[in-house]
N, C-alpha and C positions, 0 to 999 in steps of 0.2 A: 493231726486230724484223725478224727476217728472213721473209718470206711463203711457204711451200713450196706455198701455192696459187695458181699460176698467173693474174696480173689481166687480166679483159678489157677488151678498152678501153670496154665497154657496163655500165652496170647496171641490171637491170632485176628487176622484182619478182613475186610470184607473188599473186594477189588471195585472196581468200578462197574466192572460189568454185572456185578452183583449186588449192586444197589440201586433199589425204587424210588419214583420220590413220593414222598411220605412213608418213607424210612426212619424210624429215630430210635433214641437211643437215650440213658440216662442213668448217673451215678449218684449218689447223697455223702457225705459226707458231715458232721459236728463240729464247729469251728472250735477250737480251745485258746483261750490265754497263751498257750506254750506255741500254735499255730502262727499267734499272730507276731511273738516275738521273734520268732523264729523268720517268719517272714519277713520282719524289718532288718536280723542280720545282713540274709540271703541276698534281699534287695538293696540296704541301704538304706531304704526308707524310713528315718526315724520320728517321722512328723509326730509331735507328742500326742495327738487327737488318738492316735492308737495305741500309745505306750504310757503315759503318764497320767493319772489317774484326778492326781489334783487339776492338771490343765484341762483335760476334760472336762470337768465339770463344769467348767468357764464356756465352755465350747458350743458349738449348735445343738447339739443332740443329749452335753448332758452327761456322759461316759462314754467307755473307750468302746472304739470300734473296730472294727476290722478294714485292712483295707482293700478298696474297691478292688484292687484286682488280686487277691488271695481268693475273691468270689469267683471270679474269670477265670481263673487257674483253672476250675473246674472244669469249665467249658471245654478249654489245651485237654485236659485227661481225656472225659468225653472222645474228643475225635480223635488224638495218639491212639487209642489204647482200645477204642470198639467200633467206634461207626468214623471215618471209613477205620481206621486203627495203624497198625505199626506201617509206613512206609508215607505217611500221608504227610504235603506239604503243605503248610501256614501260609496260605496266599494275605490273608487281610483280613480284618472284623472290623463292625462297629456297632459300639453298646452302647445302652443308655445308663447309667445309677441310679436305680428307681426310689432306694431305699437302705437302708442303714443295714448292717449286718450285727450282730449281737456275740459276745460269749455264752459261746451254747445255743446258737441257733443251727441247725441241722436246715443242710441248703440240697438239693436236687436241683443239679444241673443237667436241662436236657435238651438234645438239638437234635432236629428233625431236618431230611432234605426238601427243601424247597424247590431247585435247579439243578440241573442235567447239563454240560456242554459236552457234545458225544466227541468233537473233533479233540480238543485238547485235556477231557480227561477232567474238568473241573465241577464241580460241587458249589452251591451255594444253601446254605443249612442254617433255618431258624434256631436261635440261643434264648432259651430262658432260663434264666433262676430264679427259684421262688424257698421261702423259709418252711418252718414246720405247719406256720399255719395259712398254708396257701398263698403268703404274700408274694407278687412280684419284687426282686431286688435289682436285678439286671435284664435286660432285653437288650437282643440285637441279633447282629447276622454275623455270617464267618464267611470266607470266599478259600477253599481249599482246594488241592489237588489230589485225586484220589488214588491209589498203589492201582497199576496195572498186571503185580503177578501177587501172587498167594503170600503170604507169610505166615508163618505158625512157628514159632519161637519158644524155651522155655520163660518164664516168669521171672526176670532178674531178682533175686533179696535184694531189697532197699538195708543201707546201715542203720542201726537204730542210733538215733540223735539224743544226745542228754544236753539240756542248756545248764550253763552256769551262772546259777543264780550268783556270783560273787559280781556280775556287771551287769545284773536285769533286776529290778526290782522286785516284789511281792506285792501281788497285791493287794491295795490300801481303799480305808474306808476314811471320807474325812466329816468328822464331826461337826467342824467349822473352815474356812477358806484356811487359818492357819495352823489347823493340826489334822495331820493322818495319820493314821496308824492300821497296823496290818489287821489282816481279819483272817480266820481260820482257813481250809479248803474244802470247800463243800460242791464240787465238781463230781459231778453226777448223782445226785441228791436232787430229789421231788420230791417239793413240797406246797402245801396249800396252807393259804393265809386267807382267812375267813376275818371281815373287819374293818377293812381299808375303806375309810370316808372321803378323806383326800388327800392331801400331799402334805398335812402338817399331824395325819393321826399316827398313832404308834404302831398300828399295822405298817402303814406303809414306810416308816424309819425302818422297822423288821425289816420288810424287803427290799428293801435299800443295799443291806447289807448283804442278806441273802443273794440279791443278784450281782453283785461284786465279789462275793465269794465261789461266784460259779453254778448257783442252786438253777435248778430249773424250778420255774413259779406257775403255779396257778392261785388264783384270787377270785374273789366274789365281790359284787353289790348291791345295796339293800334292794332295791328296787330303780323303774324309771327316773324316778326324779333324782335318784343320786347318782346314776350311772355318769353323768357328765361331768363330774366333780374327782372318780375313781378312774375314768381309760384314759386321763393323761398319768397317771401315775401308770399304770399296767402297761401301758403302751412303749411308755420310757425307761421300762425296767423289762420288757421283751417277754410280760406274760404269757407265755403258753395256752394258757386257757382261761378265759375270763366269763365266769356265770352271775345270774340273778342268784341270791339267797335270801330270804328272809325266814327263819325259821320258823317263824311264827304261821306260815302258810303251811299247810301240808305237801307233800310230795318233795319240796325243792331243793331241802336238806339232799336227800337222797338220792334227788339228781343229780345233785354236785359229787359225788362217791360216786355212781355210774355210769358218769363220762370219766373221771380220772381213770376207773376200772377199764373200760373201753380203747380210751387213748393214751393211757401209759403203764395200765397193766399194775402198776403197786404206788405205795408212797410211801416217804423215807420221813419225813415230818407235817405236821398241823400246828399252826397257830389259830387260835383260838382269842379274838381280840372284839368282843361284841359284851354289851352291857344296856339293857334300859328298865327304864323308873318310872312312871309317871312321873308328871308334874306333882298333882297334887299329894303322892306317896313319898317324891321325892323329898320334896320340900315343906315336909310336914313331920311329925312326930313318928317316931316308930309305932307308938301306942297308937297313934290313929291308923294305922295302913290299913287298908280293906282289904278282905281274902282275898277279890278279885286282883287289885294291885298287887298283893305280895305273891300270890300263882305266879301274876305276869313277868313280876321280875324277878323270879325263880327259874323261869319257865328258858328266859329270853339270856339270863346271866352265866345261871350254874346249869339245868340241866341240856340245854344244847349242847353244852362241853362234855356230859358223860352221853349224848346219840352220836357225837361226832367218834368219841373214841371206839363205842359201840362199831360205827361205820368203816373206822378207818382200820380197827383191828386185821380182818380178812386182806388188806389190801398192804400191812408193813409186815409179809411173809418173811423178811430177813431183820428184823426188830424197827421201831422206828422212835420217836419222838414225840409228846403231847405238849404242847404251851399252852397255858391261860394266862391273861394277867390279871392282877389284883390289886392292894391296896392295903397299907398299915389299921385302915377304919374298918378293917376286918378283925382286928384283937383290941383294939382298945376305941375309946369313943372320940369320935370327931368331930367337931363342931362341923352340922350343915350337911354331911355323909348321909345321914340319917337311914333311911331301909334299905342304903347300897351294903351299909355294914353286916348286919346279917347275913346277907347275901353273897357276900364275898369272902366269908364265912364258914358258910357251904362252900364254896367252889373249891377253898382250899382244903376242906375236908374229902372235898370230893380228889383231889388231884391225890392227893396220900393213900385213898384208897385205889385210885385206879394204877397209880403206878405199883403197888402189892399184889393186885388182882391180874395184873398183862406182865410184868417182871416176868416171871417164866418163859414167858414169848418174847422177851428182848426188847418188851416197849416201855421206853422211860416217860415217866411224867413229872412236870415243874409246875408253880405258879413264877411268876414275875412281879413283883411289886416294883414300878416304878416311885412310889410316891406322888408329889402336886407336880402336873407336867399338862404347857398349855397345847393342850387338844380344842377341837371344836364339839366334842362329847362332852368333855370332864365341864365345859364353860355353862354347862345344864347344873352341875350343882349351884348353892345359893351362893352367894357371897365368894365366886371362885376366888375373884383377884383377892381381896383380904386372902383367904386360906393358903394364896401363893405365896402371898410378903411375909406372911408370920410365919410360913413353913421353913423359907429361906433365910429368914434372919435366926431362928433356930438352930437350920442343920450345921454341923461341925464343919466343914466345908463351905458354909454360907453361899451356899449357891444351891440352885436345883438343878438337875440333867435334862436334855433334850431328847428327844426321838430316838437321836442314832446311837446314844449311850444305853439303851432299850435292845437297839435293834442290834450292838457288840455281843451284848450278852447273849442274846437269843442266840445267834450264829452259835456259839460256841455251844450251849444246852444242845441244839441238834447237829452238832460234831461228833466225829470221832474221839474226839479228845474228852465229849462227857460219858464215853458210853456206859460205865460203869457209877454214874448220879443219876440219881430218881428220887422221887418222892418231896423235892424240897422247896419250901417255898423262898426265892430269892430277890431280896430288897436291892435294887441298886438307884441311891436317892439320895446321894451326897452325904448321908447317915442321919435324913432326917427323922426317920425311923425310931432310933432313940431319943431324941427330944419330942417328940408329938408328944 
């Protein structure tokens, strides 16, 4: 666990007689992957809903979680350790589970006195735990007994714990129910994913991955009427921060940079997963586009990617990451692409030049070419399904990739392990790439 409260080198405790009611008190803590395994040693508790990454996914909630009383622990520290603190006896609690815990959710647990028994000394003290983003997780009460002389003690060093990964898995992303495979470590890593439509777009495979890899998430979406289609995805991946964005409006771009600026102070990666066309530019001739339609899908394609990076520069003070995705109908001609191709054209022009232009700063940037992959965006070209079956009976692999074959790659682009690539644009699309 990570401690966001400060340890003194003293601990020392509040007696009885020296506590109000509506007195409290409160610690925060970041739950990790190694927390929680660690926790199922300590305990015993091997329930896979917190350990095993496959069965989860089967599970209620969808991925692994922490368990309910690694959150409660908090509470135990809370009143050992400050309010009443070292001498205090665990009469009783009882909590509620209000709410799932997350890798990478930062909990604050805090308890306030309620009750006073002046004759034997005892405390009854409101429990809450709530996440980073104001959620309740646990509620309840505690019935303790509180120290009747002083203690002030040095700070025991705790030993530092290494787990052995040779009897704990790694954590796994699974593509389909019968394969997993491990995914980079991007544990404490924020980043924002601009894009996510709903649970079957390539934004949200990205963060699929990303929040199995430990990233902390923030996301956007287009507006009202999509918003209910994007907070089951957000919600289920334990987004951080979830904004309206439409580019195309003024101000909102912007907003979405100065709340991340506000509430998290920097960011370590951007994906960049937004694309539109009209109808009648899409699906009509290049030669016919209208200035207005080929602005708009200039505007909404490629140059939102270079105000995003504009944005994000100031805020990846230690370097960071740029994604865009793309498409092979950016260099050669595809049937039915029609004025995405240009357009995607620029965007990869544009990623080469911005990765040259922030390099010095330590910010990479990629495109992603998935190839034909069923989205509910891409199903706006004409003729998707034909472009699907002849693109797969083509590729060398005779298959096309999914979402999370998208969202592998990306993990790894804004890893540690790329930090020295930029500038490239990367096809992963069964190798349909060279047969189109």
């Amino acid at each position: 666990m990570t401690n966001s409260t400060p340890q003194s080198l003293i601990i020392e405790n509040r007696t009885f007689d020296e506590i109000k009611l509506g007195d409290n008190a409160s610690i925060s803590r970041t739950i990790s992957a190694e927390d929680i395994q660690l926790f199922a040693v300590v305990s015993g508790d091997v329930n896979p809903a917190h350990l095993d990454p496959e069965y989860a996914e089967t599970d209620m909630f969808h991925r692994v979680i922490a368990h309910g009383m690694l959150g409660a622990g908090l509470i135990s520290s809370v009143l050992g350790t400050i309010l009443p603190g070292p001498g205090t006896i665990y009469l009783g609690q009882d909590l509620k589970f209000l709410a799932p815990v997350d890798i990478g959710d930062t909990i604050t647990a805090t308890v306030t006195v309620t009750g006073r028994d002046g004759d034997k000394g005892d405390l009854v003290l409101d429990c809450l735990c709530t996440n980073q983003k104001g959620r309740t997780v646990i509620a309840g009460t505690a019935h303790v007994r509180a120290p009747k002389e002083k203690i002030r003690r040095p700070r025991v060093d705790l030993p530092t714990v290494r787990l052995d990964n040779g009897d704990l898995k790694p954590p796994t992303i699974l593509s389909s129910p019968a394969q997993a495979r491990p995914v980079v470590d991007l544990r404490g890593k924020r980043g924002l994913v601009i894009g996510i439509a709903n649970d079957k777009s390539i934004a949200a495979g990205c963060s699929e991955v990303f929040y199995r890899a430990g990233a902390r998430l923030a996301a956007t979406y287009l507006n009202e009427k999509a918003e209910p289609f994007v907070r089951p995805v957000t919600d289920r991946l334990g987004c951080e921060l979830v904004m309206p964005c439409d580019v195309r409006q003024p101000g909102q771009l912007e907003a979405v940079f100065e709340r991340i600026e506000r509430e998290w102070g920097g960011l370590d990666f951007l994906v960049h997963s937004i694309a539109f066309a009209s109808k009648e530019d899409l699906h009509g001739r290049v030669v016919d586009a209208s200035a207005d339609g080929f602005a708009l899908a200039m505007d909404v394609s490629c140059h939102s990617f270079i105000r995003m990076a504009h944005l994000a520069e100031p805020l990846m003070k230690d370097g960071g990451t740029l994604l865009a995705m793309t498409f092979y109908g950016s260099e050669r001609v595809v049937d039915h692409y029609n004025l995405m191709g240009p357009v995607k054209a620029a965007l990869e022009s544009s990623v080469k030049y911005l990765a040259a232009e922030l390099g010095p700063k330590g910010i990479r940037a990629h495109a992603i070419s998935p190839g034909p992959i069923r989205t509910r965006a891409a199903s706006g070209i004409d003729r998707f399904d034909a472009l699907m079956e002849a693109a797969a009976a083509r590729a060398p692999e005779r298959l096309l990739i999914d979402i999370s074959d998208v969202g592998n790659l990306a993990a790894f682009l804004v890893s540690d392990s790329a930090r020295h690539m930029t500038g490239t644009i990367i096809p992963v699309d069964g190798g349909a790439h060279l047969m189109a």
